[in-house]
PDB file with SEQRES, HELIX, SHEET and CRYST1 records, atoms N, CA, C and O in Angstrom:
SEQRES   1 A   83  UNK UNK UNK UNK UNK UNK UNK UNK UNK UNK UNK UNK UNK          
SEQRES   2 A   83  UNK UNK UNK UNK UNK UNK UNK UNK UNK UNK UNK UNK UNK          
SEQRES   3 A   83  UNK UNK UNK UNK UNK UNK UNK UNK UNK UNK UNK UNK UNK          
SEQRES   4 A   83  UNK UNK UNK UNK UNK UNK UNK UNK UNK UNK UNK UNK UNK          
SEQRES   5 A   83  UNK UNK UNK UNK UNK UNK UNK UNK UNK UNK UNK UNK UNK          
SEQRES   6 A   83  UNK UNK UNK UNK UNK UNK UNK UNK UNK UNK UNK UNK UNK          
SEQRES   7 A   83  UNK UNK UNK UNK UNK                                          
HELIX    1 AA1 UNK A    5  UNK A   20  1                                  16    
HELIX    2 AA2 UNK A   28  UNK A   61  1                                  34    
HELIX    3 AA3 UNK A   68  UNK A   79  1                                  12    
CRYST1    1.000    1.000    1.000  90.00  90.00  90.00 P 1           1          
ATOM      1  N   UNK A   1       0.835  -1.185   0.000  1.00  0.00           N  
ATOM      2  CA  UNK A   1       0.000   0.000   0.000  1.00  0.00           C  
ATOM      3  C   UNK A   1       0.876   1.243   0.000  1.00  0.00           C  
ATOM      4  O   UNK A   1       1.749   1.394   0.854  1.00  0.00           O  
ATOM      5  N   UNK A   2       0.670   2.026  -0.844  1.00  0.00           N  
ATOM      6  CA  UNK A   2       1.308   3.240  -0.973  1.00  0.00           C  
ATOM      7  C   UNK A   2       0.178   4.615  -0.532  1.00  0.00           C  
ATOM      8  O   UNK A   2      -0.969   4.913  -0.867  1.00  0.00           O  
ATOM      9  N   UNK A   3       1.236   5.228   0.411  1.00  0.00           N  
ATOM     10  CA  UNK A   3       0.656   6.358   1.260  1.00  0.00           C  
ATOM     11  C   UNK A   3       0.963   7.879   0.681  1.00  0.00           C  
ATOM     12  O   UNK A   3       2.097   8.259   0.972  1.00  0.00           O  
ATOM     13  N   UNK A   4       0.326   8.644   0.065  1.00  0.00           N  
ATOM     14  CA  UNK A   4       0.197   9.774  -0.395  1.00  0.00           C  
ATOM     15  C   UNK A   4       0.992  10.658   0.693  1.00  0.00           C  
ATOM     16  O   UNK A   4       1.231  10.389   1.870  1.00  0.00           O  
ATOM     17  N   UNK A   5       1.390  12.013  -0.211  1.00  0.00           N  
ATOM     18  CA  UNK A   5       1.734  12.786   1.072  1.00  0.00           C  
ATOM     19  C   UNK A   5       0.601  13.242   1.772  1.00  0.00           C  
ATOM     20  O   UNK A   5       0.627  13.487   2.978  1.00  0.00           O  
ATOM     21  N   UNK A   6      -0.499  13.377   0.982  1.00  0.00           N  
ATOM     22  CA  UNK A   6      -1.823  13.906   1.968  1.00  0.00           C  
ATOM     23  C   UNK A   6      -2.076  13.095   2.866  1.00  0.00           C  
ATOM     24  O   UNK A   6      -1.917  13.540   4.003  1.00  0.00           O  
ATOM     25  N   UNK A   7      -2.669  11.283   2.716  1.00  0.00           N  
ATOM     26  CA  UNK A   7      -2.318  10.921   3.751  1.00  0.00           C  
ATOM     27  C   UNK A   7      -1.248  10.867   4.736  1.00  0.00           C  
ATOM     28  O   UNK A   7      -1.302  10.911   5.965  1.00  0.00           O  
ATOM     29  N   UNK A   8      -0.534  10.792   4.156  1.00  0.00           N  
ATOM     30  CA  UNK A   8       1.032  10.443   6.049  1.00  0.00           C  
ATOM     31  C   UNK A   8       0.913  12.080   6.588  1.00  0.00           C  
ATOM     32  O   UNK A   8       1.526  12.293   7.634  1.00  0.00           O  
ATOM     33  N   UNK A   9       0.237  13.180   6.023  1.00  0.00           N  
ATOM     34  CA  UNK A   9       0.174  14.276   6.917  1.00  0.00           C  
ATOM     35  C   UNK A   9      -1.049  13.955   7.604  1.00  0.00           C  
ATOM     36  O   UNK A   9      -1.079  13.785   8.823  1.00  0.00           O  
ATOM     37  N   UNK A  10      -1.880  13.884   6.990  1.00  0.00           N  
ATOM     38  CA  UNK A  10      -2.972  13.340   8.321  1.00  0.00           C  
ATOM     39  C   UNK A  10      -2.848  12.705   9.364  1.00  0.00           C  
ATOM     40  O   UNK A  10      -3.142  13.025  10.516  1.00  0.00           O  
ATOM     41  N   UNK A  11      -2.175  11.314   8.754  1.00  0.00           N  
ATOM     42  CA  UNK A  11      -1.550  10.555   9.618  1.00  0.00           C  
ATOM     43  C   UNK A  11      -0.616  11.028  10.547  1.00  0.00           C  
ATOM     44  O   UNK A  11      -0.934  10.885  11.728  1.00  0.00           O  
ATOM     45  N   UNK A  12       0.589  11.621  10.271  1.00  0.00           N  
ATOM     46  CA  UNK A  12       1.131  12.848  11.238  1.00  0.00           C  
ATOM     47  C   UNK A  12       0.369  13.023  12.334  1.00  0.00           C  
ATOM     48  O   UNK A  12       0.351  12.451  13.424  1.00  0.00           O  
ATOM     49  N   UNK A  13      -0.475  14.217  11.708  1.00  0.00           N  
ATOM     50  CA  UNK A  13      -1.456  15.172  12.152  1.00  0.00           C  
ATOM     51  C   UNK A  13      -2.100  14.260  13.741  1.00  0.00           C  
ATOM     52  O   UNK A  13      -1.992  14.572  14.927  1.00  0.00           O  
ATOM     53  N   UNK A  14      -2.719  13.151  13.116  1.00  0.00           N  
ATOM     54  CA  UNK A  14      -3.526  12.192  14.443  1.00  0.00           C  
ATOM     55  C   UNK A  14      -2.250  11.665  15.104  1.00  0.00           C  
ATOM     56  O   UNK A  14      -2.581  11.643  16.290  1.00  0.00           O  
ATOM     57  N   UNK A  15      -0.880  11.192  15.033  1.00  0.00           N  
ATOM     58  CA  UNK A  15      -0.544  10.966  15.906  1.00  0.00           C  
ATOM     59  C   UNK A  15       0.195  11.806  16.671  1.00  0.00           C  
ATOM     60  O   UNK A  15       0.647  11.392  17.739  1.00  0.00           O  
ATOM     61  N   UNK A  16       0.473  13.339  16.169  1.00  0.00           N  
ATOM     62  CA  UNK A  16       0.826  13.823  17.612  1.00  0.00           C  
ATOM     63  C   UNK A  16      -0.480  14.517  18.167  1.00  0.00           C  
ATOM     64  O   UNK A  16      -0.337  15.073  19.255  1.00  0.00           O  
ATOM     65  N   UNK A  17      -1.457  14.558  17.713  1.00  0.00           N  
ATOM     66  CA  UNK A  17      -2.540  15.060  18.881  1.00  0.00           C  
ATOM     67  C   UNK A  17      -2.850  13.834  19.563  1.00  0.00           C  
ATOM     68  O   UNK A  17      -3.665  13.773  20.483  1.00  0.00           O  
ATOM     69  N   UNK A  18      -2.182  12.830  19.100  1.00  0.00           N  
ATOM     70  CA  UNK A  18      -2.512  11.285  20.455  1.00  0.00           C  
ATOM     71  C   UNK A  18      -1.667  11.502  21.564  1.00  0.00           C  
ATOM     72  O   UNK A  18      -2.037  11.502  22.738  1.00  0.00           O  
ATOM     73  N   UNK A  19      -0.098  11.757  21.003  1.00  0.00           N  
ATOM     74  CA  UNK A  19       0.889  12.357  21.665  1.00  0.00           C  
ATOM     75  C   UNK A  19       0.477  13.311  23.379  1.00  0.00           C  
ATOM     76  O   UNK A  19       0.645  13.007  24.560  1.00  0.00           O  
ATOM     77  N   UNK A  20      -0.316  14.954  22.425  1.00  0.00           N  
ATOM     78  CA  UNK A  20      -0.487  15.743  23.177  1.00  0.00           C  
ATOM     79  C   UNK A  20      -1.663  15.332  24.207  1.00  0.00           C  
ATOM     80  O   UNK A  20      -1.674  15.896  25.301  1.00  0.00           O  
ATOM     81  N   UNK A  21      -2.649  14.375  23.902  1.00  0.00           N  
ATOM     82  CA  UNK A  21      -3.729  14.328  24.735  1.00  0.00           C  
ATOM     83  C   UNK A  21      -2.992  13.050  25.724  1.00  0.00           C  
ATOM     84  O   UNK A  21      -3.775  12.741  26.622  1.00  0.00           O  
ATOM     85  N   UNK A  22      -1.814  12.320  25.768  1.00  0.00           N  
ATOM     86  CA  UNK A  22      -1.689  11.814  26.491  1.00  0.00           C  
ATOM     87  C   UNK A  22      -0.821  12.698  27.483  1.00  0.00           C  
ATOM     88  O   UNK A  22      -0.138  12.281  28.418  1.00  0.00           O  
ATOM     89  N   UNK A  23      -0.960  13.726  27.160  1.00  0.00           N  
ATOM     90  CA  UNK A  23      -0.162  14.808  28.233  1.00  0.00           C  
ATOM     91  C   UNK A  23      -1.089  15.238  28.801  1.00  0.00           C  
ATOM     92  O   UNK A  23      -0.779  15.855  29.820  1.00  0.00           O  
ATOM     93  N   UNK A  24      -2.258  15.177  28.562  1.00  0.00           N  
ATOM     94  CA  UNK A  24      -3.339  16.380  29.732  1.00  0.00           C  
ATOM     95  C   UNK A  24      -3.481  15.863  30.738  1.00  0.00           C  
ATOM     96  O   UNK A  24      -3.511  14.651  30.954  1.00  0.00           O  
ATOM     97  N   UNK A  25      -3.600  16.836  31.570  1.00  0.00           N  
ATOM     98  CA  UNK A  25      -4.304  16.590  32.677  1.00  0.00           C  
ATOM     99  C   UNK A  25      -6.031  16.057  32.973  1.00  0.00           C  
ATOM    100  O   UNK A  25      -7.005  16.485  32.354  1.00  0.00           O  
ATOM    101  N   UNK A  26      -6.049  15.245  33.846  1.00  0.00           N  
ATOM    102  CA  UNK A  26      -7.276  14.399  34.086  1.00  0.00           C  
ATOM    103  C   UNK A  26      -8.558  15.266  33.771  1.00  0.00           C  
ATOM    104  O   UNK A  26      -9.620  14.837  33.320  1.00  0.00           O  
ATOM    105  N   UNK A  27      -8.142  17.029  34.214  1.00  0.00           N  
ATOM    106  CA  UNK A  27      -9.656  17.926  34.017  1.00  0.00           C  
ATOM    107  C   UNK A  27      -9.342  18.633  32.306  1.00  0.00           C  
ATOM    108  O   UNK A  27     -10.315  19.133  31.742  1.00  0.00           O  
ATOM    109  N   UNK A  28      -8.103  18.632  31.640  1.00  0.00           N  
ATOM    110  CA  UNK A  28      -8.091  19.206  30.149  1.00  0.00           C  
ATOM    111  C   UNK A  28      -8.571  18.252  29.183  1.00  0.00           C  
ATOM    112  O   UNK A  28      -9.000  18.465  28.049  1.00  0.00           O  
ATOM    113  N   UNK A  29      -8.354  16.552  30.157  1.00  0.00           N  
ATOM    114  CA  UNK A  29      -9.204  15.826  29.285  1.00  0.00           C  
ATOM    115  C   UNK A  29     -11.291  15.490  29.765  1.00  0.00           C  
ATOM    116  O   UNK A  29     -12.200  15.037  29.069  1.00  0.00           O  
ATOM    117  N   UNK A  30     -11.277  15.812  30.706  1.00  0.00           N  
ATOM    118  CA  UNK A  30     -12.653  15.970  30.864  1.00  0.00           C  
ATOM    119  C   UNK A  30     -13.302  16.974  29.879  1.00  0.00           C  
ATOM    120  O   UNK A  30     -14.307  16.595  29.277  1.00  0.00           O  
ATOM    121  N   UNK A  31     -12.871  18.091  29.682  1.00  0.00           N  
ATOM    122  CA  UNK A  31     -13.097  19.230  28.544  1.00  0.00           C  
ATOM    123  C   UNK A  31     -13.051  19.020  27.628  1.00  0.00           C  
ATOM    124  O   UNK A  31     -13.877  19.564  26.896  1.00  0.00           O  
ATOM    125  N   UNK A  32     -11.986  18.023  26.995  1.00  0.00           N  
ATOM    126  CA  UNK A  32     -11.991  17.942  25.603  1.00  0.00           C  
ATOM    127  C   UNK A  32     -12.889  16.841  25.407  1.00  0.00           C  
ATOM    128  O   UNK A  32     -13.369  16.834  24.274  1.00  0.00           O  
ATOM    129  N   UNK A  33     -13.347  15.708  26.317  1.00  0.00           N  
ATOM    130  CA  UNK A  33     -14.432  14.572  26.485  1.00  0.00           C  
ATOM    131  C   UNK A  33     -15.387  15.242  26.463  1.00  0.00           C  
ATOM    132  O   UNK A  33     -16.243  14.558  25.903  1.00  0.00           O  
ATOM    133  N   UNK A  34     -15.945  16.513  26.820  1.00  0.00           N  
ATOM    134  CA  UNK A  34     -17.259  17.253  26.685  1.00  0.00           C  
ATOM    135  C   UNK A  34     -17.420  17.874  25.794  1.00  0.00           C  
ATOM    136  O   UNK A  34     -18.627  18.113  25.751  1.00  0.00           O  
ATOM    137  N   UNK A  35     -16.725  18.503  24.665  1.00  0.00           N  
ATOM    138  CA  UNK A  35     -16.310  19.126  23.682  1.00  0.00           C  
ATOM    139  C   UNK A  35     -16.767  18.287  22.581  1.00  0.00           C  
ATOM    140  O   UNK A  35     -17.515  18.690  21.690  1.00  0.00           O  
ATOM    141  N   UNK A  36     -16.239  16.970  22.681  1.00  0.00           N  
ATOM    142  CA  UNK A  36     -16.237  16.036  21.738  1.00  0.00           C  
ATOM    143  C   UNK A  36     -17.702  15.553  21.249  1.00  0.00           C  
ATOM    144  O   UNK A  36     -18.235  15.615  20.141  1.00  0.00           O  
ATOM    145  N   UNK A  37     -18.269  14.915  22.817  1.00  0.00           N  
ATOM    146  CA  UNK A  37     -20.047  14.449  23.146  1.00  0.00           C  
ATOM    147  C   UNK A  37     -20.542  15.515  22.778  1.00  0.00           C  
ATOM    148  O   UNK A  37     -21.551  15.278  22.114  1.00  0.00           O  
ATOM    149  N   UNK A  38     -20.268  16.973  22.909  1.00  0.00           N  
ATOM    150  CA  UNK A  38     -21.073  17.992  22.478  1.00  0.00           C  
ATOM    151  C   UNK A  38     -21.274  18.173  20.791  1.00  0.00           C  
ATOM    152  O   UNK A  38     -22.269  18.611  20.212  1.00  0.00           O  
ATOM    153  N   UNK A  39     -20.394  17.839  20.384  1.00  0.00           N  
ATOM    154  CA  UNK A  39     -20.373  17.863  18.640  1.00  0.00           C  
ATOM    155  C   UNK A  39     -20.703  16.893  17.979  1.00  0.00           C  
ATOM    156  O   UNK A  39     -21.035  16.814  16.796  1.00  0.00           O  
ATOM    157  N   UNK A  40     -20.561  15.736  19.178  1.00  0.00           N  
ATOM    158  CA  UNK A  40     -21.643  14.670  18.386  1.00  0.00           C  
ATOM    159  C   UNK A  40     -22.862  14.595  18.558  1.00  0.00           C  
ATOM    160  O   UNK A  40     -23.604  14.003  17.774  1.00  0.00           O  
ATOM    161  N   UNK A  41     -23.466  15.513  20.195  1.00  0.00           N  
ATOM    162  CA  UNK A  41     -25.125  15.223  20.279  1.00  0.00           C  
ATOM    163  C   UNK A  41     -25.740  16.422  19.051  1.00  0.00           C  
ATOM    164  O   UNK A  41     -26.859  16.398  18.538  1.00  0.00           O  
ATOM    165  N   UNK A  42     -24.725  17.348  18.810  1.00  0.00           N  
ATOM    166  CA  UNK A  42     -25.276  18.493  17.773  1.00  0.00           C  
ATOM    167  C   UNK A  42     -25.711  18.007  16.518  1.00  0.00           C  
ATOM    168  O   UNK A  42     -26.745  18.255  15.897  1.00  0.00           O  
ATOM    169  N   UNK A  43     -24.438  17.034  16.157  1.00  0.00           N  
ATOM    170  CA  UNK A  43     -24.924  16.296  14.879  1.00  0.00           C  
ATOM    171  C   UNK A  43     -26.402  15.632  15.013  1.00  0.00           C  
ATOM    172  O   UNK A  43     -27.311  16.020  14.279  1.00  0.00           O  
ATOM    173  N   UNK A  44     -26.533  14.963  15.649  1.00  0.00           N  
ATOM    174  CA  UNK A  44     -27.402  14.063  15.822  1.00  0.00           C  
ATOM    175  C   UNK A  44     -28.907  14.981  16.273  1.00  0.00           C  
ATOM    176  O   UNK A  44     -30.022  14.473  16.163  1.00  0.00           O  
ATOM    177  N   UNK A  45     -28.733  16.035  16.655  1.00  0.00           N  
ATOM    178  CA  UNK A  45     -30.271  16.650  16.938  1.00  0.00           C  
ATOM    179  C   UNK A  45     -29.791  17.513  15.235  1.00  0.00           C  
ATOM    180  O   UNK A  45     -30.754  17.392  14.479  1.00  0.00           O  
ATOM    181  N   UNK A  46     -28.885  18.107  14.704  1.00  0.00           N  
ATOM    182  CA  UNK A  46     -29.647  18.628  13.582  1.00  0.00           C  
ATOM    183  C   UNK A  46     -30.146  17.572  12.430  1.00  0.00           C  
ATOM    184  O   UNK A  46     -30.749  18.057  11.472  1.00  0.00           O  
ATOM    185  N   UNK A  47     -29.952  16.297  12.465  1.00  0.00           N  
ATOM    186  CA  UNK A  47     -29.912  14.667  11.797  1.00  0.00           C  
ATOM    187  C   UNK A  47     -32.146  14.827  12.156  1.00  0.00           C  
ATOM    188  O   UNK A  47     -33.134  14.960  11.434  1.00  0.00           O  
ATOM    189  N   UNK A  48     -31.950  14.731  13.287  1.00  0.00           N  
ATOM    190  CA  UNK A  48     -33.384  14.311  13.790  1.00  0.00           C  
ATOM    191  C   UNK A  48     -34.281  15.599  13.517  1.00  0.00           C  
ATOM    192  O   UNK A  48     -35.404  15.296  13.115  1.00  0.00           O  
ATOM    193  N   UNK A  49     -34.094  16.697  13.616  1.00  0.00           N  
ATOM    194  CA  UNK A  49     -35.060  17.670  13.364  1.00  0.00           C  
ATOM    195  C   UNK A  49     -35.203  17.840  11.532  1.00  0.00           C  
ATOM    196  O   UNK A  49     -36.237  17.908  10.867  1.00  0.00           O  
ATOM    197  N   UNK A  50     -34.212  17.864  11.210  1.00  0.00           N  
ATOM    198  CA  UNK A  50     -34.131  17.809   9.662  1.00  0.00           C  
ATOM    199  C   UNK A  50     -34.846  16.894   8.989  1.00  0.00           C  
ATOM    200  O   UNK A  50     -35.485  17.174   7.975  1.00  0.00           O  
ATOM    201  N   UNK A  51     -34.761  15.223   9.735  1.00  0.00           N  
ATOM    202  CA  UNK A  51     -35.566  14.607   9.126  1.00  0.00           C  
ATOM    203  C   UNK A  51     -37.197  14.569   9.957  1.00  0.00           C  
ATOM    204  O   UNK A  51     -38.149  13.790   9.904  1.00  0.00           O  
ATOM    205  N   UNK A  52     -36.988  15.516  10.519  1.00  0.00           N  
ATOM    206  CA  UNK A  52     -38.459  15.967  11.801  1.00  0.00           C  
ATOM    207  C   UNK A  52     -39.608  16.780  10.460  1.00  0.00           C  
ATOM    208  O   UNK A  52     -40.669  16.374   9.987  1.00  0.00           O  
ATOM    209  N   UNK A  53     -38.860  17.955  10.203  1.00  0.00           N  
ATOM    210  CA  UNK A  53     -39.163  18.890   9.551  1.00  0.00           C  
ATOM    211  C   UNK A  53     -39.327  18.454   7.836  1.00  0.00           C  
ATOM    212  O   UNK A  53     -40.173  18.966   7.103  1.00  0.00           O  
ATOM    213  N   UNK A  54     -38.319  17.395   7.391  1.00  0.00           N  
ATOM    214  CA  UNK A  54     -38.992  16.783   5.822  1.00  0.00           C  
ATOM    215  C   UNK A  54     -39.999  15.906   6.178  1.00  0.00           C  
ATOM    216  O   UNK A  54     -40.802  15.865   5.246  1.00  0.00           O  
ATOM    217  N   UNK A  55     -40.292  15.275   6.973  1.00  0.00           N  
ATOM    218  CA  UNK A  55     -41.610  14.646   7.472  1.00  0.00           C  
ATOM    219  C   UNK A  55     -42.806  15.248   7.299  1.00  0.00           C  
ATOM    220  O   UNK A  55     -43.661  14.714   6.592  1.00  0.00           O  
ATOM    221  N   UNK A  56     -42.996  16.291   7.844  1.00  0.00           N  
ATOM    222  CA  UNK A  56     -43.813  17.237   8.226  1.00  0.00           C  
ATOM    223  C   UNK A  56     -44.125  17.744   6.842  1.00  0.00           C  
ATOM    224  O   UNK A  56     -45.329  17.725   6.585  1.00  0.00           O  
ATOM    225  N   UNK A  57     -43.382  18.167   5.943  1.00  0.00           N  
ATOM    226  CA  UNK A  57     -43.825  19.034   4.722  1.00  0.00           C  
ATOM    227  C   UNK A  57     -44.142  17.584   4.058  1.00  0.00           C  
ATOM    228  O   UNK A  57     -45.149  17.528   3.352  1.00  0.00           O  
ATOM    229  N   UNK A  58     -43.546  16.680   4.185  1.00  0.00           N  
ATOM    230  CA  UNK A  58     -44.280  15.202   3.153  1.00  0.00           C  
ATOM    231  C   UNK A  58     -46.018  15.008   3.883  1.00  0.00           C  
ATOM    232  O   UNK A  58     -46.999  14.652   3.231  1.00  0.00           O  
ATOM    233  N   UNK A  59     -46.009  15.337   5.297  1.00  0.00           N  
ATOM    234  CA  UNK A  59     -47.221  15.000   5.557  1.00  0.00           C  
ATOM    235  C   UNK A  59     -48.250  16.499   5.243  1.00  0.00           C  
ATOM    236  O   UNK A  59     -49.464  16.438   5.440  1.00  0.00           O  
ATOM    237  N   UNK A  60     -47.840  17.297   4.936  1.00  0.00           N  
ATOM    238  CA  UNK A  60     -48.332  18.783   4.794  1.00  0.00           C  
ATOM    239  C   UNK A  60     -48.948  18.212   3.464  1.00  0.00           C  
ATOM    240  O   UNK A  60     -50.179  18.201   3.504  1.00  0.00           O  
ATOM    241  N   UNK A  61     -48.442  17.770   2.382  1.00  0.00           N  
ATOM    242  CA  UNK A  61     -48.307  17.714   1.232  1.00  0.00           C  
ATOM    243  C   UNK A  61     -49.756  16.780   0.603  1.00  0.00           C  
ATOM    244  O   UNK A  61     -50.596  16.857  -0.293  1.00  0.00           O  
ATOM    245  N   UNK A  62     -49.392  15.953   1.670  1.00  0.00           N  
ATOM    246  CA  UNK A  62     -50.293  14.853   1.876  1.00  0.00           C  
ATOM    247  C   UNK A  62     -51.632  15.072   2.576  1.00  0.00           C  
ATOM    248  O   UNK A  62     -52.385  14.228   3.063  1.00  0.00           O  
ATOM    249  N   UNK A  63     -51.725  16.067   2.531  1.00  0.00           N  
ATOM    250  CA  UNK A  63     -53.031  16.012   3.666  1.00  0.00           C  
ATOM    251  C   UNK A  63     -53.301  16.102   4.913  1.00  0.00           C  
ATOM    252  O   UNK A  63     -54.281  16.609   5.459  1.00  0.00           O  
ATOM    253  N   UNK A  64     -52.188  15.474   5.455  1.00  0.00           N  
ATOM    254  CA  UNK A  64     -52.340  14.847   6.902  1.00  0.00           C  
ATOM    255  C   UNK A  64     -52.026  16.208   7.847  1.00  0.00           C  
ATOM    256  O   UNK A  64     -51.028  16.327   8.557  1.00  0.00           O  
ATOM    257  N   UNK A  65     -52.835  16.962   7.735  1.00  0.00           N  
ATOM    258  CA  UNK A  65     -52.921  18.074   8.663  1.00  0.00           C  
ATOM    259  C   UNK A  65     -53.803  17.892   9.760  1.00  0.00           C  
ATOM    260  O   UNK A  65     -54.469  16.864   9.877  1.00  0.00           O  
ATOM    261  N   UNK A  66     -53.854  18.961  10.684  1.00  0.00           N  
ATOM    262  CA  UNK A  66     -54.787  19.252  11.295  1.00  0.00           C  
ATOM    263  C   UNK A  66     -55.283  20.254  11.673  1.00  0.00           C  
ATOM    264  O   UNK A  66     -54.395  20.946  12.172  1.00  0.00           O  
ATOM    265  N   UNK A  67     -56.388  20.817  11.726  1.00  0.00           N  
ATOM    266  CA  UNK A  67     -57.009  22.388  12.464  1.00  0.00           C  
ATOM    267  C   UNK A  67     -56.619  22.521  13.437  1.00  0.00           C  
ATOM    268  O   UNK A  67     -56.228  21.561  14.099  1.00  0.00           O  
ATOM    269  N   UNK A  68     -56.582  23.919  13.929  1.00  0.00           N  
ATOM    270  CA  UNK A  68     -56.166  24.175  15.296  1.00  0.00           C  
ATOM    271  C   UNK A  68     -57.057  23.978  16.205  1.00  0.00           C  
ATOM    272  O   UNK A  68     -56.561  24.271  17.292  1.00  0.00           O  
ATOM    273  N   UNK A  69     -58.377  23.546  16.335  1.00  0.00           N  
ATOM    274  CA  UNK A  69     -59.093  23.168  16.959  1.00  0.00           C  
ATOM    275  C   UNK A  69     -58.713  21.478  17.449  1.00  0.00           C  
ATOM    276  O   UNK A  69     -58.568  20.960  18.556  1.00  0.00           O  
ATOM    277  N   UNK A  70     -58.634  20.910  15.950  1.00  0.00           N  
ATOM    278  CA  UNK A  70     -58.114  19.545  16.013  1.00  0.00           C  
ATOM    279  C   UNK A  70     -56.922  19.146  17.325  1.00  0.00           C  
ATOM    280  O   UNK A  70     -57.113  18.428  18.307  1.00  0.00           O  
ATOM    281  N   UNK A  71     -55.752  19.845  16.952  1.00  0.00           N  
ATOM    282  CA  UNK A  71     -54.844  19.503  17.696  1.00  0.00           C  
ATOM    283  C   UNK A  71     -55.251  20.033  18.745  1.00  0.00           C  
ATOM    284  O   UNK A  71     -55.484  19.064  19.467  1.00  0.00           O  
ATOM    285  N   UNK A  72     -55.531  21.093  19.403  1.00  0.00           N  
ATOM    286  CA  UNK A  72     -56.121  21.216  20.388  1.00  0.00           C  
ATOM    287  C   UNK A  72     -56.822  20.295  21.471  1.00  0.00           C  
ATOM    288  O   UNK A  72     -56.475  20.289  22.652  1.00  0.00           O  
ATOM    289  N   UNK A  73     -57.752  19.587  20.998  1.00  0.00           N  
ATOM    290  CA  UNK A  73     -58.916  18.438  21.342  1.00  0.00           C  
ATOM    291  C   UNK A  73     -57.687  17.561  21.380  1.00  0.00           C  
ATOM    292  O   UNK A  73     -57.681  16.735  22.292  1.00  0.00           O  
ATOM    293  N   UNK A  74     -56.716  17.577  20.625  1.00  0.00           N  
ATOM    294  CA  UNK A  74     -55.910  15.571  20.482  1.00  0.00           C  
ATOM    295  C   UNK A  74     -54.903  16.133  21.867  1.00  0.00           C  
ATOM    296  O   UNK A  74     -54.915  15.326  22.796  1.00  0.00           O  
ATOM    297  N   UNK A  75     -54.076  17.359  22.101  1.00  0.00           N  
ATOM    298  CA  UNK A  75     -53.266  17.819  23.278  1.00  0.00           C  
ATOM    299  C   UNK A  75     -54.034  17.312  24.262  1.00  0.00           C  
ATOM    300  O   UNK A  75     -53.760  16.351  24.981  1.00  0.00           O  
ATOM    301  N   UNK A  76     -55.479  18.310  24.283  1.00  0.00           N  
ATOM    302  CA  UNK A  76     -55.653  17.979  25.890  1.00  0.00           C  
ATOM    303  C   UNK A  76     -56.028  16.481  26.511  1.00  0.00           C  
ATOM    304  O   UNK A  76     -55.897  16.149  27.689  1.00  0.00           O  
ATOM    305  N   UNK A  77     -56.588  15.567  25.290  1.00  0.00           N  
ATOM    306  CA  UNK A  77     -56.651  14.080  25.611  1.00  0.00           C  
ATOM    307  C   UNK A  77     -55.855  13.567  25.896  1.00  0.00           C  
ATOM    308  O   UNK A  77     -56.036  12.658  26.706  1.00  0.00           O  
ATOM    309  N   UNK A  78     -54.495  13.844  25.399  1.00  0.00           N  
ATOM    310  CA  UNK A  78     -52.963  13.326  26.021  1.00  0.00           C  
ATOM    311  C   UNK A  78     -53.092  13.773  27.380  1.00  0.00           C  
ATOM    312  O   UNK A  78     -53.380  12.976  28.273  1.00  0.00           O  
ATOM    313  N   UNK A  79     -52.896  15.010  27.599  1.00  0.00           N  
ATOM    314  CA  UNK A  79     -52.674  15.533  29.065  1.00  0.00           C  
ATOM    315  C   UNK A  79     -53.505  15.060  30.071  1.00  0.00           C  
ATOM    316  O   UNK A  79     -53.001  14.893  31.181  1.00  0.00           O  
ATOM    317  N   UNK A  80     -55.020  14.739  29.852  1.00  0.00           N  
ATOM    318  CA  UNK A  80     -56.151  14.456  30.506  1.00  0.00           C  
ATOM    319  C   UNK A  80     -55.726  13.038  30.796  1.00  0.00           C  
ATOM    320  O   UNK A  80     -56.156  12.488  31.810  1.00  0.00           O  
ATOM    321  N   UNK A  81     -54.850  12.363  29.914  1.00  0.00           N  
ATOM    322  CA  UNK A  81     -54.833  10.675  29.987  1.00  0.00           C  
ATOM    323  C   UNK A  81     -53.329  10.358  30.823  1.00  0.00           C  
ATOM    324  O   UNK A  81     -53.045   9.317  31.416  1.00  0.00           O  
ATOM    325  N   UNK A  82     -52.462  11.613  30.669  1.00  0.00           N  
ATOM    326  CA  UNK A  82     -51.394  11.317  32.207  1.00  0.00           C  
ATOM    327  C   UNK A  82     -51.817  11.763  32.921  1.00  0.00           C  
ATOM    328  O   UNK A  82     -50.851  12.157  33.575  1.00  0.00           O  
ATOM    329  N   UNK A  83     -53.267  12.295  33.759  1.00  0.00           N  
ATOM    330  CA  UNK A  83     -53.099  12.541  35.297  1.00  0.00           C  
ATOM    331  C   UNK A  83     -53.989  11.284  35.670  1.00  0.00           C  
ATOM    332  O   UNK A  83     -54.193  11.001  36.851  1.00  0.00           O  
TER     333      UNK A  83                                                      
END                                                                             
């Protein structure tokens, strides 16, 4: 297998930030562990609303609406049915 210079700089690249994170301290790596989970739960809620929101215009499209009276009446039957 032959390695490009673009790859072996990447490659570089990831192993001295393996390097530097085995230098932090126990709380610079708690930060960068929260940093990390934070950019992946972001992905993942703009993933779910995006496909929230093409849903919605496929069901718009379709008919499947409701009046504001409608949803109204369907809310408070939910709410009425958890107490």
């Amino acid at each position: 297998m032959r390695l490009t210079v673009k790859t072996m700089d990447i490659a570089s690249r990831k192993y001295h930030l393996m390097e530097r994170v085995m230098l932090l301290s126990e709380k610079e790596l708690d930060k960068m562990e929260a940093l990390l989970n934070k950019e992946i739960f972001d992905r993942e809620v703009v993933k779910a609303m995006t496909e929230r929101a093409l849903q919605s215009e496929k069901d718009i499209k379709e008919g499947k609406v409701y009046t504001i009276e409608e949803a109204d009446s369907r809310l408070n039957q939910k709410l009425n049915s958890w107490k």
